[in-house]
C-alpha positions in Angstrom: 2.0 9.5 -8.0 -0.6 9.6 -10.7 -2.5 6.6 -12.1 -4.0 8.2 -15.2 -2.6 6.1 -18.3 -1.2 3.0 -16.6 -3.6 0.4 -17.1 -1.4 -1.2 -19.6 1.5 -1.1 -17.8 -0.4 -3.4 -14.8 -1.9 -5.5 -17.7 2.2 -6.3 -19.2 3.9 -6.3 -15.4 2.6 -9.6 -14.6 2.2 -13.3 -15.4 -0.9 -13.0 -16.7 -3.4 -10.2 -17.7 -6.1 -11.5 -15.4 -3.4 -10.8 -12.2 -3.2 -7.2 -13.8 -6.8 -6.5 -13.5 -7.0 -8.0 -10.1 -4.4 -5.4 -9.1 -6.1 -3.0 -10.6 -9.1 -4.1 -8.4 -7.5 -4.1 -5.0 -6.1 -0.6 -6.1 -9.7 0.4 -6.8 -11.3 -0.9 -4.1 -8.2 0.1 -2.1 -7.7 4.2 -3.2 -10.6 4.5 -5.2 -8.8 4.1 -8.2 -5.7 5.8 -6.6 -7.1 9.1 -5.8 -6.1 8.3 -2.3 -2.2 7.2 -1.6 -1.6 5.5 1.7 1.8 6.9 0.9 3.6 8.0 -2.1 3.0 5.6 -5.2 1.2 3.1 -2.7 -2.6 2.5 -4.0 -3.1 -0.6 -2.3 -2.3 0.2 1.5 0.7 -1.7 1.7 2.3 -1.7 5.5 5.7 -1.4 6.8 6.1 -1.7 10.1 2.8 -0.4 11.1 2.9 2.8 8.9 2.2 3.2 5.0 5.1 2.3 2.7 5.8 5.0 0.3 7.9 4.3 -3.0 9.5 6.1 -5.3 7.2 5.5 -8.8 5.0 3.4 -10.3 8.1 0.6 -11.2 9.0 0.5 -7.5 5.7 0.0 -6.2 5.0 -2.6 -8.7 8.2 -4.6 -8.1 9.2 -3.9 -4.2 5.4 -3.5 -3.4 3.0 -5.1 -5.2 4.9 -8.3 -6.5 7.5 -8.5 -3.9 5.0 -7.9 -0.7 1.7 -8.6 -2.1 2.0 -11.0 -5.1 1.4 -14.0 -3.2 -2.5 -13.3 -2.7 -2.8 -12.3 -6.4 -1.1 -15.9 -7.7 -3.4 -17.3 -5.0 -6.6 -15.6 -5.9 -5.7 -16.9 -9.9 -5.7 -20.1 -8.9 -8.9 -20.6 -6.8 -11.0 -17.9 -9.2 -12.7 -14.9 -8.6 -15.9 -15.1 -6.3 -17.0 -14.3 -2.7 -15.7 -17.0 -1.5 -12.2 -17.1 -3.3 -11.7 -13.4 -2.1 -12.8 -14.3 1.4 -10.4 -17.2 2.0 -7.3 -15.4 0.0 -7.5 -11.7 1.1 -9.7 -12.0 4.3 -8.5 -12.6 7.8 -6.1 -12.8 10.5 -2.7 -13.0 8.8 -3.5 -11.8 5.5 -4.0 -8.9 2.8 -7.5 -7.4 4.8 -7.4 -8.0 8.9 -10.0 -5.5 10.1 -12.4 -3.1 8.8 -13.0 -5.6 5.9 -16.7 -6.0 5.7 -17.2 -4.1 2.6 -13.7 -5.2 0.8 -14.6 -7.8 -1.1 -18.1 -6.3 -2.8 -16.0 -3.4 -2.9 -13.2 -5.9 -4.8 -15.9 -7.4 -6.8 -17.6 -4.2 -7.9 -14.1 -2.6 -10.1 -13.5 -6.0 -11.1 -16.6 -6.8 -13.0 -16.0 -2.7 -13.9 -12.7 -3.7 -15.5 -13.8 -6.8 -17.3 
């Protein structure tokens, strides 16, 4: 899948335009800017059973993947702000979005976020 062109459509897909552009963010800091798939149409290293989830286009991964499997942190992460700390206590950690190899993640987050605003 190719990215180019769909910033609108994560800006309209969700409840808010700030949940958009924190998408947008985890798929940055994620696939750097989804030049790297963890499988097809997934930008944002979603997990099935151990392996990458692929889908079949950018609709699928936004409803099955990102709002069905991942939309919890995002509605979280609107209600508690965007800062080191908010990142840390919705994405960070055993049981949620980032449980190893997340030391950089959040700067990483933080960096295409305030690129986006």
């Amino acid at each position: 899948g190719d990215l180019k062109g769909s910033e609108e459509v994560f800006l309209k897909s969700f409840s808010n335009e700030r949940i958009g552009l924190y998408v947008m963010s985890v798929i940055c800091a994620e696939s750097g800017c989804g030049t790297h798939q963890c499988g097809d149409w997934n930008f944002s290293g979603i997990m099935k059973n151990g392996r990458c989830q692929s889908f079949k286009d950018l609709n699928d991964y936004i409803e099955n993947g990102i709002k069905a499997k991942t939309g919890k942190y995002f509605n979280d992460l609107d209600k508690v702000g965007v800062s080191n700390e908010g990142l840390n206590s919705v994405f960070i950690g055993n049981g949620k979005y980032c449980t190893s190899g997340c030391d950089t993640w959040v700067g990483n987050f933080l960096y295409f976020y305030n690129k986006l605003i």
